[in-house]
C-alpha positions in Angstrom: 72.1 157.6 60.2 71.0 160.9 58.2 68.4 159.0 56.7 66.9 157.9 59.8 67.2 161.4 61.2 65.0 162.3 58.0 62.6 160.1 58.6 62.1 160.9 62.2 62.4 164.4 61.1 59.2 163.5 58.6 57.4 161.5 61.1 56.9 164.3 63.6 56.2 166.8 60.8 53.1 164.5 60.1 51.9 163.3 63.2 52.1 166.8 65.4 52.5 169.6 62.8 50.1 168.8 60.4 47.8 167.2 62.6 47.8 170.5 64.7 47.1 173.0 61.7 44.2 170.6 60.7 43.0 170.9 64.2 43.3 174.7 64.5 41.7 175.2 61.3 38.6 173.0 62.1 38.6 174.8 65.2 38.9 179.1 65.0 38.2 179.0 69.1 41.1 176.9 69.7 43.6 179.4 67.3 42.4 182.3 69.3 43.9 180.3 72.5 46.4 178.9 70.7 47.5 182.7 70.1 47.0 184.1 73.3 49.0 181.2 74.9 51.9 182.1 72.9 52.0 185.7 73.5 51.7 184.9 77.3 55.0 182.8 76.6 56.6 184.9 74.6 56.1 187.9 77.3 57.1 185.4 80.5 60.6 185.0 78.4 60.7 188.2 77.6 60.6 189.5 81.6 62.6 186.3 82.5 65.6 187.2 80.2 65.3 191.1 81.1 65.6 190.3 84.9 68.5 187.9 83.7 70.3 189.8 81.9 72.4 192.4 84.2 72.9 189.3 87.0 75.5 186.5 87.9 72.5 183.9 86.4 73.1 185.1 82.9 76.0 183.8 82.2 74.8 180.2 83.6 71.7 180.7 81.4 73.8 180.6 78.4 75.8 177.8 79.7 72.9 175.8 80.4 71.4 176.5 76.8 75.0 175.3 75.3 74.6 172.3 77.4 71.3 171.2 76.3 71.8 172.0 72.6 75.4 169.8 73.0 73.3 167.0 74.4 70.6 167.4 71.3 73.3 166.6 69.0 75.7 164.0 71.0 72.4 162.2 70.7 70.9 162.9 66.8 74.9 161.4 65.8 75.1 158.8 68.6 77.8 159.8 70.5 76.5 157.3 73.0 79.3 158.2 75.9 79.6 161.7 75.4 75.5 162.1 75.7 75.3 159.8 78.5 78.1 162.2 80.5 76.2 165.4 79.3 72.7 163.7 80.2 74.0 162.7 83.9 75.4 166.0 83.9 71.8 167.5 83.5 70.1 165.3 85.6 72.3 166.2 88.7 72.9 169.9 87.8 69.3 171.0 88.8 70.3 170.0 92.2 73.4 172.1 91.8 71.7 174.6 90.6 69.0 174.7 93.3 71.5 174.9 95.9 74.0 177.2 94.6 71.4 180.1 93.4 69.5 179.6 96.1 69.0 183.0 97.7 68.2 184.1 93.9 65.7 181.8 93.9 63.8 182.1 96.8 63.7 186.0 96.3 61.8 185.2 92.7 59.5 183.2 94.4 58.4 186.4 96.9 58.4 188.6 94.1 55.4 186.2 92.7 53.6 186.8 96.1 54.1 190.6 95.9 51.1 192.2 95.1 51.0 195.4 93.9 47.6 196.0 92.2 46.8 199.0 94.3 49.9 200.7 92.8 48.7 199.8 89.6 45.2 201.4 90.2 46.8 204.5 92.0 45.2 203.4 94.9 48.6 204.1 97.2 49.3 208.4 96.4 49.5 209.4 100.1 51.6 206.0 100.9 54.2 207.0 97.9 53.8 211.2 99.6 54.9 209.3 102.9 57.8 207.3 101.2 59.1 210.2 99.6 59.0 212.3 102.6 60.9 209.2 104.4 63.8 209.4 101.8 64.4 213.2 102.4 64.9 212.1 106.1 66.9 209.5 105.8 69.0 211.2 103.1 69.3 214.2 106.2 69.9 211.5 108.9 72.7 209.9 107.0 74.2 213.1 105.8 74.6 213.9 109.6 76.1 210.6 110.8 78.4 210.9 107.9 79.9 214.1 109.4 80.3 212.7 112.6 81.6 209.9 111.4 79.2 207.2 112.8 78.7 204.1 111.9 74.8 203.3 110.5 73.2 200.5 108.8 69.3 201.5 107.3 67.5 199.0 105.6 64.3 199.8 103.6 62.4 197.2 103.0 60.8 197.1 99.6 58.2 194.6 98.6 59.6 191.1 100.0 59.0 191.9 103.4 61.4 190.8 105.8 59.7 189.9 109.4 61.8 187.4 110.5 65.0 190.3 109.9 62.5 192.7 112.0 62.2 189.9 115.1 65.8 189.3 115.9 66.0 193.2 117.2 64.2 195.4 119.1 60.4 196.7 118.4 60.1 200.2 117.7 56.9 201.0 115.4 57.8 205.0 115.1 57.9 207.5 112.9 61.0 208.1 110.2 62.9 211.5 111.5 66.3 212.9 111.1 67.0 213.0 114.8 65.6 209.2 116.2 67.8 207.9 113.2 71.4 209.5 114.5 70.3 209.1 117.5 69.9 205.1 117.5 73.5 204.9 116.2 75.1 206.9 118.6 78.1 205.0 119.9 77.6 203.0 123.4 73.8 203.0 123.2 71.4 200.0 123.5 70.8 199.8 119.8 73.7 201.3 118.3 74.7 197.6 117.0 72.8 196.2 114.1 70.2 197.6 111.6 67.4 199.7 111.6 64.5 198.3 109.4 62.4 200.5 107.7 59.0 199.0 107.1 55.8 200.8 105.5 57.0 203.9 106.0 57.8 203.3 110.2 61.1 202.6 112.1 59.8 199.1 112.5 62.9 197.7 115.0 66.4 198.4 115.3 69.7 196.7 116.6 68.1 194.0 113.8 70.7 191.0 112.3 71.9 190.8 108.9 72.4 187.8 107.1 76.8 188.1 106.2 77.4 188.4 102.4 80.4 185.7 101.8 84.1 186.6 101.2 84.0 186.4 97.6 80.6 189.0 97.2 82.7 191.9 98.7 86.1 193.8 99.0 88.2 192.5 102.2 89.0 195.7 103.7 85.5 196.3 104.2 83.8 195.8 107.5 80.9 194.0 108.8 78.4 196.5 108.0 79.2 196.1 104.5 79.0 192.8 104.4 75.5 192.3 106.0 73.9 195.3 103.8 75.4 193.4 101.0 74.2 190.0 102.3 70.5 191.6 102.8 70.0 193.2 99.8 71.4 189.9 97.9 68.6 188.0 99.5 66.1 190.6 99.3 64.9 193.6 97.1 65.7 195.9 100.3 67.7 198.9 99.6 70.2 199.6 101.9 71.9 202.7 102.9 75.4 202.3 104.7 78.0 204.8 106.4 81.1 203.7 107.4 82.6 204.1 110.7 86.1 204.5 109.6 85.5 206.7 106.6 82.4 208.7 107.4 81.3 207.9 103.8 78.0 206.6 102.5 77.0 203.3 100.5 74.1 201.9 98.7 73.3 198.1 98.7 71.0 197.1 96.2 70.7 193.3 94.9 74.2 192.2 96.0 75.9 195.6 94.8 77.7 198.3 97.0 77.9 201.9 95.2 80.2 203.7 97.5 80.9 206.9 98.6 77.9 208.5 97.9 76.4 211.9 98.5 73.7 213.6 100.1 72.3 214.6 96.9 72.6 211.5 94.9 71.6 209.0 97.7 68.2 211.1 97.5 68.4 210.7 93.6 68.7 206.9 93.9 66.7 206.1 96.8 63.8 207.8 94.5 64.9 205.9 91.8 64.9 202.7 93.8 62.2 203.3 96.0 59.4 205.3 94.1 58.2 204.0 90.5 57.6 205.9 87.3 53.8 205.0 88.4 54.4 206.3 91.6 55.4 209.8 90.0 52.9 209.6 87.6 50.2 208.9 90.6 51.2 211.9 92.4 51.3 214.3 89.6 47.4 213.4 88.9 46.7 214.2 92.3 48.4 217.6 92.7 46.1 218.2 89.6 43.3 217.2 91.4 43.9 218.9 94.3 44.6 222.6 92.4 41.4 222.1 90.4 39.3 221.2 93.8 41.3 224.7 94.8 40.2 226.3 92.2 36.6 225.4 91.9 36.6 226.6 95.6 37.9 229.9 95.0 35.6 230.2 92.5 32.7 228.8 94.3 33.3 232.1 97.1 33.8 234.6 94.5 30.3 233.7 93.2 
């Protein structure tokens, strides 16, 4: 058996290895490609593993790679019914997997769609003013309904976008402000119920439904609201900002997690944490340059 394993072992050395160093060598094009396709490889990993590695998924990455690497080796030492249980296992477990990771899924296929080259280019710097303006507002808004001890459900959308969330309430295409926030969720009006949605930088609808996070994604005293800001936010990259009804205190919902009780202060903190990017920052520190210096040459423009 080992000697067969060697010779198999030998037999691909020469046909693919060898064969494919000859071939690079006769060929210094086809190395620079060669190269470049591995880096792009290495890097997709890289990214895949990082977004991995702080979710449920991780653990079930691991247990896949144990999986494959025991089915490798039932087969090299032909362990014929244990590799025939761990192959049908495979074969049926992508079906599993599909269906059970689901929501995880289909929110890494958005993020593909995404596009954010005019971010990259600093093309956005009065978008990102705008945003950051909204989160001082919101921050304000929720402060407030926190004191009076209403209930509020705010969802930002981020960059899956979330229309068919924005159709199942009502239309409302305004500006973010302090007051039409509170005054959406106060108690026994129209479009107390529900969610806000916050969409490019506009009150986009309100009274909106939320998908229900299960049983087992959140803490059973909780309330609805909980559970559908944890239910969005699992399903999409939308921050969401929560108070509670009962308690007056603020949460955050952000990919499946609740941070409770949070504060005025901090929920500004981490909605620009969340919300605006190091780029973002970056952006709108070059601008603020630009501006002073088309200031200054102004000034000095009139003294002259």
């Amino acid at each position: 058996m080992i000697s067969n394993l060697n010779d198999l072992v030998n037999q691909l050395y020469k046909n693919k290895v060898l064969y494919n160093l000859e071939e690079l060598y006769n060929n210094p094009l086809r190395l620079i490609l060669t190269i470049i396709d591995f880096i792009i490889v290495v890097f997709l990993l890289y990214k895949v593993f990082k977004v991995l590695k702080n979710t449920r998924a991780w653990q079930l990455l691991k247990g896949i790679i144990i999986l494959v690497l025991a089915t490798l080796v039932s087969g090299w030492l032909k362990l014929n019914l244990l590799n025939y249980i761990l192959s049908s296992v495979m074969i049926y477990g992508v079906v599993i997997l599909i269906v059970v990771f689901q929501p995880e899924l289909r929110r890494g296929l958005e993020q593909l769609g995404t596009g954010k080259i005019t971010k990259f280019f600093g093309l956005d710097k009065d978008i990102e003013n705008k945003k950051k303006e909204n989160i001082y507002k919101i921050s304000i808004a929720a402060s407030e309904l926190s004191k009076q001890k209403t209930g509020a459900l705010i969802v930002i959308e981020r960059d899956i976008k979330i229309k068919d969330i924005i159709s199942t309430g009502v239309e409302i295409n305004g500006d973010v402000s302090p007051q039409v926030l509170v005054n959406i969720f106060v108690p026994n009006t129209p479009l107390h119920d529900g969610a806000v949605i916050i969409s490019d930088n506009k009150i986009a609808a309100a009274a909106c439904m939320l998908p229900l996070a299960s049983d087992t994604d959140i803490a059973r005293e909780l309330g609805t609201r909980h559970r559908a800001a944890v239910g969005i936010s699992k399903e999409t990259d939308a921050i969401v900002v929560v108070v509670s009804e009962e308690t007056g205190k603020i949460s955050i919902a952000k990919d499946g997690t609740l941070i409770a009780d949070v504060k005025e202060e901090t929920l500004k903190k981490m909605l620009i944490k969340y919300l605006i990017t190091i780029k973002d920052i970056e952006s709108e520190k070059k601008a603020r340059v630009k501006r002073f210096r088309r200031i200054y040459k102004r000034e000095k423009e009139n003294e002259e």
